[in-house]
C-alpha positions in Angstrom: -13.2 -6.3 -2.1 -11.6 -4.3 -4.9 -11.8 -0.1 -5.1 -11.1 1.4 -8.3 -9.4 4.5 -8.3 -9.4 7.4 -10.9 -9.2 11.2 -11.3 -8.8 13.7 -13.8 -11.3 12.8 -16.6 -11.8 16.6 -17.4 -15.2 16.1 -19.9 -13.7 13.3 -21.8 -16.7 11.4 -23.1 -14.3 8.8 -24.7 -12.7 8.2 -21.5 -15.8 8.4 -19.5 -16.7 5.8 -21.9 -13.4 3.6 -21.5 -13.9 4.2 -17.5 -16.6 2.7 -17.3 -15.9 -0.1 -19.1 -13.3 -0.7 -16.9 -15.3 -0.3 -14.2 -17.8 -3.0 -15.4 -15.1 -5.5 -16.2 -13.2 -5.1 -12.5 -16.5 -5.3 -10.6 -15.0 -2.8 -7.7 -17.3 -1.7 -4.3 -16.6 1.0 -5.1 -15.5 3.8 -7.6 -13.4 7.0 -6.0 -13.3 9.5 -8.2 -10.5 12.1 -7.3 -11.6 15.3 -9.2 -11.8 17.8 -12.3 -14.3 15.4 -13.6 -16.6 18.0 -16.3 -14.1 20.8 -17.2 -10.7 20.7 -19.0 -9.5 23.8 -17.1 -7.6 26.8 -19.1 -3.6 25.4 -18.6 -4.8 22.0 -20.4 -5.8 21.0 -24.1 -9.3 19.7 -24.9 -9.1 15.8 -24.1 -10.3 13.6 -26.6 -14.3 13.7 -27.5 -14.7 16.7 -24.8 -18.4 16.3 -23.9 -19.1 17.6 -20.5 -22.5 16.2 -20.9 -21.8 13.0 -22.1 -19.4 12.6 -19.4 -21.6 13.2 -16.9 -24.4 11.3 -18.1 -22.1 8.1 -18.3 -21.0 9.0 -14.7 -24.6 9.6 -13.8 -25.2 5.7 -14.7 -23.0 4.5 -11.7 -24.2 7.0 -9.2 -24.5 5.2 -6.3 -21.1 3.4 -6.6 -19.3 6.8 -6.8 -17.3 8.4 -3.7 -15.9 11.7 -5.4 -13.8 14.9 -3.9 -13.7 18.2 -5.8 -10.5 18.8 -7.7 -9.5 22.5 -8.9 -11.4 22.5 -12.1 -14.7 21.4 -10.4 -17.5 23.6 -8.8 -20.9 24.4 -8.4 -22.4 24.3 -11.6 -20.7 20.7 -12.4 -23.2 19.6 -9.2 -26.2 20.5 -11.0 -25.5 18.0 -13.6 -23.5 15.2 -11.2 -25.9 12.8 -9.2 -23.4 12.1 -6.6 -21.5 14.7 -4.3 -18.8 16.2 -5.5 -18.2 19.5 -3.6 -16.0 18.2 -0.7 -12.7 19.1 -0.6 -11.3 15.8 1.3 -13.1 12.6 2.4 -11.2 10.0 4.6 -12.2 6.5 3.2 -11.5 3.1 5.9 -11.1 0.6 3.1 -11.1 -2.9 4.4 -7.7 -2.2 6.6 -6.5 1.2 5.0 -7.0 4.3 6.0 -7.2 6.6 2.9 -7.0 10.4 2.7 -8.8 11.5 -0.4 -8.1 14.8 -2.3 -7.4 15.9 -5.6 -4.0 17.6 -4.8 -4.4 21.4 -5.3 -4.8 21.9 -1.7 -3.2 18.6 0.2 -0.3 16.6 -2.0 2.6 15.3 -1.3 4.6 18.5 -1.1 1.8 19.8 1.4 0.7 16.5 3.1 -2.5 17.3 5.3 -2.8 16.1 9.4 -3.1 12.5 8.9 -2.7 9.6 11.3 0.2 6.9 11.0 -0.2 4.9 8.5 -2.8 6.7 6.2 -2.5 6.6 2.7 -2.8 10.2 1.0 -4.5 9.8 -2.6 -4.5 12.4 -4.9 -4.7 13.3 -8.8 -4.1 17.0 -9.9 -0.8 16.5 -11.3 -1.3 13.9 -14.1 1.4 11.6 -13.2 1.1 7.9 -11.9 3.5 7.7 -8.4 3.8 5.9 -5.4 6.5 6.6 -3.0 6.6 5.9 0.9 7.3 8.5 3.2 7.6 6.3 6.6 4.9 7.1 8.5 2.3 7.9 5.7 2.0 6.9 2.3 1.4 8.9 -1.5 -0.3 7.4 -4.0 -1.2 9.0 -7.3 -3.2 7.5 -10.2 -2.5 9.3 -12.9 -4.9 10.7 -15.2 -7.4 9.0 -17.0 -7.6 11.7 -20.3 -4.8 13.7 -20.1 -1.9 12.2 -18.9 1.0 14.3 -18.4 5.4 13.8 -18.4 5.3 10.7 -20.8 2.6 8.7 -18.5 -0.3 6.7 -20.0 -4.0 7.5 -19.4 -4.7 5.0 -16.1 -7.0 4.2 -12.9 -6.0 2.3 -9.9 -7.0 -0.7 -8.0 -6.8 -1.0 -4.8 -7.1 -5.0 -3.8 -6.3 -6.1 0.1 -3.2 -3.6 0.5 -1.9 -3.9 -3.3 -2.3 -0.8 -5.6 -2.4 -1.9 -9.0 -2.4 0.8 -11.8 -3.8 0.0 -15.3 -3.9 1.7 -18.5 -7.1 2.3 -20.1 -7.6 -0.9 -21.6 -7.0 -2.6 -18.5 -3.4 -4.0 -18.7 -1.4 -4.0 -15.3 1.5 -2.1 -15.9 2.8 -1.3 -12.3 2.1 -2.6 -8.5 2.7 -1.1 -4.9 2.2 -2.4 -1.8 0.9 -0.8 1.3 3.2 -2.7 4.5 
């Protein structure tokens, strides 16, 4: 069973928009959602067609397919208008034979890894950036960001299929692959 994988939509309705197409089109279990989904947060430009509403609404549509953590931008006010939790700072996921540690990356990354068994995978957003690097006994995956993707990167999601992590752009097109051994 597929998971998709996204974070940092920061009140794009466009991307919103485009996520859920995606969404629809890979058919996953599930759909993690790694933070700052409403706001665009003061250090970052407007993404395209900024609509808190909109993106929430489109969100809304899905709600019981959604597993979501808080990211830095998120709070209190963005659960009055979510239908899904969003307030938790971590969730621990068992995903068919992974163990994945779910954040957004302002508290746990990969610079600051939090207590995690052998073997878990540590996802996380925050920084805009698509990587994937192995650090022996745990492993850091980042999806990038949907809207606002930062140091050349493209707008992108993840899926997570058996123990492959695919990323795609927007659109859908496979662009890079890593695998969990």
């Amino acid at each position: 069973m597929k998971l998709m994988i996204a974070s940092d939509l920061h009140g794009s309705a466009y991307y919103a928009q485009k996520l859920l197409k995606a969404y629809h089109a890979e058919q996953p279990g599930k759909l993690l959602l790694l933070g700052d989904l409403l706001y665009h947060g003061p250090r970052n430009a407007l993404p395209r067609d900024y609509d808190c509403m909109a993106a929430a609404g489109a969100l809304n549509g899905i709600k019981d397919h959604i597993l979501a953590v808080r990211g830095n931008c998120d709070c209190e006010v963005d659960q009055m208008v979510l239908f899904f939790p969003l307030l938790a700072d971590y969730a621990l996921v068992e995903w068919e034979s992974l163990t994945l540690y779910a954040t957004h990356g302002h508290l746990w990354n990969e610079e600051c890894p939090p207590p995690m068994a052998e073997g878990t995978v540590l996802l996380n957003g925050h920084f805009h950036l698509p990587a994937a690097r192995n650090h022996g006994s745990w492993h850091y995956i980042n999806p990038g960001s949907t809207s606002i993707p930062k140091g050349g990167s493209t707008g992108s999601y993840l899926i997570l299929e058996g123990r492959v992590f695919t990323w795609k752009d927007m659109d859908g097109q496979a662009y890079q692959t890593y695998r969990v051994e």
